[in-house]
N, C-alpha and C positions, 0 to 999 in steps of 0.2 A: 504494500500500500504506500501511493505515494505524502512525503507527509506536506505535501502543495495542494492543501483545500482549500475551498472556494472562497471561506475567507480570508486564509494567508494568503491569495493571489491578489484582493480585495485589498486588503492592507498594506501587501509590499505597491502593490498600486500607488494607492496615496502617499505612501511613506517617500516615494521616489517622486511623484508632481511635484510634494512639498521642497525637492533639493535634499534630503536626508543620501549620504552614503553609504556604498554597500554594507559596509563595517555596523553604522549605526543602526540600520533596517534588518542587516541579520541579529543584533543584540534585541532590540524591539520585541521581532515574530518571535526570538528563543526558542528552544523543543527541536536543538541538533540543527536547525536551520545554520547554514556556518555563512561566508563572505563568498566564497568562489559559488555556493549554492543558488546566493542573492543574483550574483553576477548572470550566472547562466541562467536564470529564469529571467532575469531580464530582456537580452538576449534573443531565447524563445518568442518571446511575449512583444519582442519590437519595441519597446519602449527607448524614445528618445526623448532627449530634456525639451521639457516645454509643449509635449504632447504624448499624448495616450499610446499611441501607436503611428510608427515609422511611416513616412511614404515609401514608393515604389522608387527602389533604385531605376534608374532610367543605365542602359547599356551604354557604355564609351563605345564612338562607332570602331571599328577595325581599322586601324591605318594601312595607308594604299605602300604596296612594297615598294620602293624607288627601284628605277629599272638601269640605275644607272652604276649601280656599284659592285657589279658582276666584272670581276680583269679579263680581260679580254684575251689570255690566254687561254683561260680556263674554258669562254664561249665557245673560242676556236675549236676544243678537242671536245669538248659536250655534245654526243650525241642527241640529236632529236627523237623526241617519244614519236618513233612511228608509229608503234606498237602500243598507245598507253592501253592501258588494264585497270580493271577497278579490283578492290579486295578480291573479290573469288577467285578474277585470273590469275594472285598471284604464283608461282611456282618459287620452290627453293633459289633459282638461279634469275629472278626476276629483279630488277633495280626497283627500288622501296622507296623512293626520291617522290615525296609528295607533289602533287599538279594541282592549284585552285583553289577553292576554299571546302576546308571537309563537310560543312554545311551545307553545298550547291548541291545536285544532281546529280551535274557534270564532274566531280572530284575522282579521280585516279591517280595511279603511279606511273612513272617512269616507264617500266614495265622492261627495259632494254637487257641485256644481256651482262650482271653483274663482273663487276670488274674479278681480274685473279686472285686480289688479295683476301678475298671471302670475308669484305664486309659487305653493311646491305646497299650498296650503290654500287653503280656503273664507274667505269673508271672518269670518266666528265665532272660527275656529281661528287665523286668522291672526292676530286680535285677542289671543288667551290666548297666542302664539305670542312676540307681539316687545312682551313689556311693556314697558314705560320704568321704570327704576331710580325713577323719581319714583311711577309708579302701583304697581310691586313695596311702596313704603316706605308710600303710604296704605291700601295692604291689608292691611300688619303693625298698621298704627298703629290702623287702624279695629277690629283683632281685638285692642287692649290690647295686641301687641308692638311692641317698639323693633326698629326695622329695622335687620337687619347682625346681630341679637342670634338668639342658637340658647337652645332653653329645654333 
């Protein structure tokens, strides 16, 4: 039995509108109630200061990928998904290199013929995959930024 009845929910209610802290509202209800209990029923129950219950988090949209900071090495030897595949097609030896957004319809894999070294990408992908902090810093520097630096 949980020991959150309807009037300790009632009262940690009030006890939170009025400004009271977790600390003071778990000493208040008493009867094993502790602070992290207070906490997480709050929590639960949505309660933010200065209202009853939380609004609706609204979504951050997805930011759009830049198409620009792929080296152009790596483009060179990146095979194109002739082939893409969705989940079911994949095989053992299929490139696992995500295409699109996993929430569209249209979202598949690579699907290409995995590189030798028997990780999950193509040898292309695996290229753009495990840059080197060294080749990360001449691909900033080569686009006029200072590497490590956010504009």
């Amino acid at each position: 039995m949980s020991v959150w009845t309807e009037d300790r929910v009632g009262r940690l209610r009030d006890l939170y509108r009025e400004g009271k802290t977790a600390t003071q509202i778990a000493a208040d209800l008493g009867g094993g109630i502790t602070r992290n209990s207070v906490i997480g029923k709050i929590e639960r129950l949505r309660l933010r200061s200065g209202s009853t219950v939380a609004a609706p988090v609204a979504q951050r949209p997805v930011p759009a990928v830049s198409k620009g900071l792929v080296p152009a090495v790596v483009v060179e030897t990146m095979p194109a998904a002739a082939a893409p595949v969705t989940m079911d097609g994949l095989t053992e030896f299929s490139c696992r290199w995500p295409l699109g957004d996993p929430r569209s319809a249209d979202f598949h894999f690579c699907g290409a013929r995995k590189g030798s070294d028997a990780g999950p990408y193509c040898a292309g992908r695996a290229a753009l995959a495990r840059q080197t902090p060294a080749a990360y810093g001449a691909d900033r520097r080569a686009e006029g930024r200072q590497p490590g630096v956010r504009r």
